[in-house]
N, C-alpha and C positions, 0 to 999 in steps of 0.2 A: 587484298588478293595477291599482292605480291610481295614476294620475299626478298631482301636483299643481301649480299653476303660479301663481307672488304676482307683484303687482305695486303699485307704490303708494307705494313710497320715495323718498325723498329727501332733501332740503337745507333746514331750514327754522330759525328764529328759534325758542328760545325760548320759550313760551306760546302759540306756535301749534300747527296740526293738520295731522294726514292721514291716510288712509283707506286700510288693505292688504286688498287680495284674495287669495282663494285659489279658484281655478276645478278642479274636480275631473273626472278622463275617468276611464275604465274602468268595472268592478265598485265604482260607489259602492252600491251596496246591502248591498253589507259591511262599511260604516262606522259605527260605533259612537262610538267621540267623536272629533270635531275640535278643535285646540288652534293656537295662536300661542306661538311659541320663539323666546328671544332672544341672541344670543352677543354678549356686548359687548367691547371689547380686554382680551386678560388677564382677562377669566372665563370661567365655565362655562357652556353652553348651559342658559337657565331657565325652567320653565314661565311663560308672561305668563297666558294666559287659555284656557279650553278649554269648548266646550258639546257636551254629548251628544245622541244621538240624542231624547230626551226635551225637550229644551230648559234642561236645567238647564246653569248657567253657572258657574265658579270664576274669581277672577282672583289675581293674586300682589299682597300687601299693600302694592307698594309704585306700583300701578298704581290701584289699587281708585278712584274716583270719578273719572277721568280716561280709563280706557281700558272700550269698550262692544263686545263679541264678538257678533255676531248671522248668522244663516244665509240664506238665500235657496234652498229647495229645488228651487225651478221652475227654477234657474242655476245649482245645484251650485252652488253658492260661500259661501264664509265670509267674513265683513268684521272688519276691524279699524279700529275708529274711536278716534282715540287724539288727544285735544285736550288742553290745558296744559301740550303737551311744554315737558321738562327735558333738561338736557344730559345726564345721566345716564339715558339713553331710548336713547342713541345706542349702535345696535346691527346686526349684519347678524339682520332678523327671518326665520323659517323657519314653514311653515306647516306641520301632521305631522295624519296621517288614523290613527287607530287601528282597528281590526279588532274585532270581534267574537273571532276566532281568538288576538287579543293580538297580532298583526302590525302591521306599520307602514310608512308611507309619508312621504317627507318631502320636500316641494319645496326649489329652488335655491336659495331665501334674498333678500332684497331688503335692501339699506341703507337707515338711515335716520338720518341726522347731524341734530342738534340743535345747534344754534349756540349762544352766549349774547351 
């Protein structure tokens, strides 16, 4: 019942940054944890970072002091603030709504190339 929709991707150098959204419509009050998922060429789609209803936040070990997941409840939306990107960052990101019922929701995906 809900829809998600990222934005925020793109082209960038190296050690710099940028900032993905994720704006949520429908039945957000069924939402239990939100998360950032990353598919890079030739691997497997990987959890980056995820915060629950509660505010607690997980990120994957190889993001951890670089990337910062935070919510905005008054805009539905989830942030992805991800600074000292590395070429191996370079991924199409997907943004995924989990359920309370263990259902899921997963927006279109945004690119986001790292150059070196």
């Amino acid at each position: 019942q809900v829809q998600l929709g990222e934005s925020g991707g793109g082209l960038v150098q190296a050690g710099g940054s940028l900032r993905l959204s994720c704006v949520a419509s429908g039945s957000i009050f069924s939402i239990n944890v939100m998360g950032w998922y990353r598919q890079a060429p030739g691997k497997q789609r990987e959890l980056v970072a995820s915060i629950t209803s509660g505010g607690t936040t997980k990120y994957a070990d190889s993001v951890k002091g670089r990337f910062t997941i935070s919510r905005d409840n008054a805009k539905n939306t989830v942030y992805l603030q991800m600074n000292s990107l590395k070429p191996e960052d370079t991924a199409d990101y997907y943004c995924n709504a989990h359920y309370w019922d263990s259902r899921d929701s997963w927006g279109q995906g945004t690119k986001v190339t790292v150059s070196s």
